[in-house]
C-alpha positions in Angstrom: 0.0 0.0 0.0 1.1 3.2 -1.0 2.4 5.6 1.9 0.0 7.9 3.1 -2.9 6.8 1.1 -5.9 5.4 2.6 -7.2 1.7 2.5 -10.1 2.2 0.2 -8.2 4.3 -2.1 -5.4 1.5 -2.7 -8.1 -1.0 -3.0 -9.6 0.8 -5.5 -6.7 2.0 -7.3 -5.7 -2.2 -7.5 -8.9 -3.4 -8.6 -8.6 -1.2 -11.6 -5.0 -2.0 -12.7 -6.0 -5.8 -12.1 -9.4 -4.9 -14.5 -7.2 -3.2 -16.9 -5.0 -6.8 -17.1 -7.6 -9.1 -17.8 -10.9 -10.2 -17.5 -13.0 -8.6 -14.8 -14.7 -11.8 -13.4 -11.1 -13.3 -13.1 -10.5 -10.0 -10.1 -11.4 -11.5 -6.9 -10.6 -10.0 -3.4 -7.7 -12.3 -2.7 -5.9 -10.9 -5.9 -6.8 -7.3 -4.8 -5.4 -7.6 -1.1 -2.2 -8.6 -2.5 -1.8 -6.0 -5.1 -2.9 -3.2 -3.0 -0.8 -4.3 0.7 -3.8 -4.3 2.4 -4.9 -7.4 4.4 -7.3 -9.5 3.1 -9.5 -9.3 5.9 -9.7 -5.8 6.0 -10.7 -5.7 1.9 -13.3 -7.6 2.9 -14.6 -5.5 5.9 -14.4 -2.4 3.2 -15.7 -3.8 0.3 -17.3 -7.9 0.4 -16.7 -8.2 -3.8 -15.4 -6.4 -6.4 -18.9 -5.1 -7.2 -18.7 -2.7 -3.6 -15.2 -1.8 -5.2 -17.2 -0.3 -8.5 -19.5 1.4 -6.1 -16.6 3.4 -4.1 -14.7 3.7 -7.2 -18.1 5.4 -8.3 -18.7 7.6 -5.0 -15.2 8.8 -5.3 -15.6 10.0 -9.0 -18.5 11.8 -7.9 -16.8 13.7 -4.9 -13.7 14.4 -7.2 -16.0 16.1 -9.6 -18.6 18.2 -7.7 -15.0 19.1 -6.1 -13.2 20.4 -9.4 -16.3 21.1 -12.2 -17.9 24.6 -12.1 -20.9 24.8 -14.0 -21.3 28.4 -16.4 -24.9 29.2 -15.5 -24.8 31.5 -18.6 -25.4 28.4 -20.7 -28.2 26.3 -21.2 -28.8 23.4 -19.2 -28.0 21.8 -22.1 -24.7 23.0 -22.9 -23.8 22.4 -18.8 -24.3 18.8 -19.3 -22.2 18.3 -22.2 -19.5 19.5 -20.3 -19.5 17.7 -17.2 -20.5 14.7 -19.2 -16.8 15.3 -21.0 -15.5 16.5 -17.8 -16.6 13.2 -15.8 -15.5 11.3 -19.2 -11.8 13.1 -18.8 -11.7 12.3 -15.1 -12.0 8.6 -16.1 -9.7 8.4 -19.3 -6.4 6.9 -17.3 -8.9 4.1 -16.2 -10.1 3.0 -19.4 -8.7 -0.3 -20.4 -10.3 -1.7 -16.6 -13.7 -0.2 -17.9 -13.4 -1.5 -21.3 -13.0 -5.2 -19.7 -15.4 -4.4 -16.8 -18.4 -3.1 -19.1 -17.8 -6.1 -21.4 -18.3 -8.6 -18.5 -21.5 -6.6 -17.3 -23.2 -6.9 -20.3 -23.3 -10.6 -19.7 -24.2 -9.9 -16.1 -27.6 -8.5 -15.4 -27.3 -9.0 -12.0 -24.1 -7.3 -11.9 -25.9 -4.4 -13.9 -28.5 -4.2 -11.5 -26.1 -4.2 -8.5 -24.9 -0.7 -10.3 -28.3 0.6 -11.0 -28.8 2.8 -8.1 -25.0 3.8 -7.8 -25.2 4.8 -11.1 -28.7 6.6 -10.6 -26.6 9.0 -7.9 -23.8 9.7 -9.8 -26.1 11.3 -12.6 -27.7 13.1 -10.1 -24.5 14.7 -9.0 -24.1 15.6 -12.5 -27.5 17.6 -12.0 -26.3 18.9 -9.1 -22.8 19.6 -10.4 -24.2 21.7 -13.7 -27.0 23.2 -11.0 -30.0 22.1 -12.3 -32.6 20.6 -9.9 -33.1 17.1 -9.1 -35.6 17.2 -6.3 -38.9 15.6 -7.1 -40.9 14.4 -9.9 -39.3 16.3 -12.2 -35.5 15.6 -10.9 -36.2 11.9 -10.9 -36.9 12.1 -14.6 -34.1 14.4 -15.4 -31.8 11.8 -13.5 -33.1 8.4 -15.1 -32.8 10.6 -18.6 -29.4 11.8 -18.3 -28.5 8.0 -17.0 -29.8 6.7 -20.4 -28.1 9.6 -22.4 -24.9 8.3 -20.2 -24.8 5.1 -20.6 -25.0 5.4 -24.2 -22.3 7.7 -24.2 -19.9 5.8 -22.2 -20.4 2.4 -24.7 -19.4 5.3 -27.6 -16.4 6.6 -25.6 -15.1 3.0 -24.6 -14.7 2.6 -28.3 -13.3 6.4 -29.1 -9.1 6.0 -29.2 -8.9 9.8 -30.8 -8.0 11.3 -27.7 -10.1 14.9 -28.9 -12.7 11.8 -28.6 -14.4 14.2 -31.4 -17.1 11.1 -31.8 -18.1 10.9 -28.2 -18.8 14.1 -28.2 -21.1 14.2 -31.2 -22.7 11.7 -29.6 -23.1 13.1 -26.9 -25.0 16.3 -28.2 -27.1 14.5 -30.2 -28.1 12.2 -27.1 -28.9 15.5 -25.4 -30.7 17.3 -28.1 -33.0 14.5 -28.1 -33.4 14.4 -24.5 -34.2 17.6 -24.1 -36.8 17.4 -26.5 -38.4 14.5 -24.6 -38.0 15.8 -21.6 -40.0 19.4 -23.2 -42.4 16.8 -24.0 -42.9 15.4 -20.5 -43.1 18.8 -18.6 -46.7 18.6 -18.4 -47.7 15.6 -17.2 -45.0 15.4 -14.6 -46.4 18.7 -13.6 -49.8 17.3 -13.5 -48.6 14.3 -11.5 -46.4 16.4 -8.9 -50.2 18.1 -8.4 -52.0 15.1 -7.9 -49.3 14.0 -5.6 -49.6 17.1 -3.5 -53.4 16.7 -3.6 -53.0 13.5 -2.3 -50.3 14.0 0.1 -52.5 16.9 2.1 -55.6 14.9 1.3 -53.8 12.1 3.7 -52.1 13.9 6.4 -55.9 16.2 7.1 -57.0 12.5 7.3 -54.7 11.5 10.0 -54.8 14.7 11.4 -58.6 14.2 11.9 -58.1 10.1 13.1 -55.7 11.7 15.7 -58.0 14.4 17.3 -61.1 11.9 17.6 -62.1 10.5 20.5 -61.5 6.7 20.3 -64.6 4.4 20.1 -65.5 1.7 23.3 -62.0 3.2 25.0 -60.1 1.5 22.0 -57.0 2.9 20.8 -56.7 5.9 18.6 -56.2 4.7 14.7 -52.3 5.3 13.5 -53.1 5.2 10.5 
């Protein structure tokens, strides 16, 4: 283990040198304890399979770049997430022979995929929060799950980019956008409609609970909870 750094950090930072030598269902936790210096007890503790490992890899990315990207709220929303699409894309570019063999194993793995579902969820909702656009409610969650597709299909392009201007990436990338934004245009109304009828219903419960609280219980039976 490298001086200074901590556990976590030199786990990661093994698990993606041993990704980026072979195949990533051949990484196992043994094979990262020895290549990082830290005991294999300890790996275990901090990460139980290689799968945790993607989802602190992940976590860390995201800290790293709501820490360094500053959004240019002059531009559209559009235009922010292009750029810390690329700048998240940059971020990643020493690591990406250990994603090219790890995204070819998950496509085989759907439980793998799943297991990376939510993580991946949170990291596009840093993005949001990075470029400052909102992610909070009805409308966040479908920004979110939108820029996860527009992601996802962005990373399989860049996996395959070599040009290091990666000038197709980020065609793709704009394109990806341009059409998400136009869906999402297209969805503004009924996810306004539906964060209504949510509100509706959410004060249309709490007055009812409200009113179960402050009546007198029947046959000295207990007030209803519910």
């Amino acid at each position: 283990m490298a001086r200074g750094k901590e556990p976590l950090n030199s786990i990661i930072d093994a698990t993606l040198e041993l990704a980026a030598e072979g195949p990533w269902p051949e990484v196992t936790l043994e094979a990262i304890a020895d290549r990082s210096g830290v005991l294999v007890d300890e790996v275990r503790a901090l990460t139980p399979n290689p799968a945790a490992v993607l989802k602190a890899f992940m976590a860390r990315t995201d800290a790293a770049m709501l820490d360094a990207f500053e959004a240019d709220t002059t531009e559209l929303p559009r235009e922010r997430l292009l750029h810390v699409v690329l700048h998240r894309l940059n971020m990643l570019d020493g690591h990406k022979p250990a994603l090219r063999n790890i995204n070819a194993a998950l496509e085989r793995d759907i439980a793998g995929c799943l297991a990376l579902a939510m993580p991946r969820l949170r990291s596009c909702e840093a993005m949001l929060t990075a470029c400052q656009i909102d992610d909070a409610g009805l409308r966040g969650a479908v920004r979110a799950k939108g820029l996860a597709l527009v992601y996802h299909s962005t990373m399989r392009t860049w996996l395959n980019d070599d040009d290091p201007a990666i000038a197709v990436t980020e065609a793709a990338l704009e394109r990806q956008l341009r059409i998400g934004e136009d869906l999402l245009r297209a969805s503004e109304l009924p996810v306004g409609i539906a964060t209504i009828i949510a509100g509706v219903a959410r004060n249309v419960c709490e007055r009812r609970r409200e009113a179960a609280r402050q009546t007198p219980p029947e046959d000295g039976g207990p007030l209803s909870t519910a």
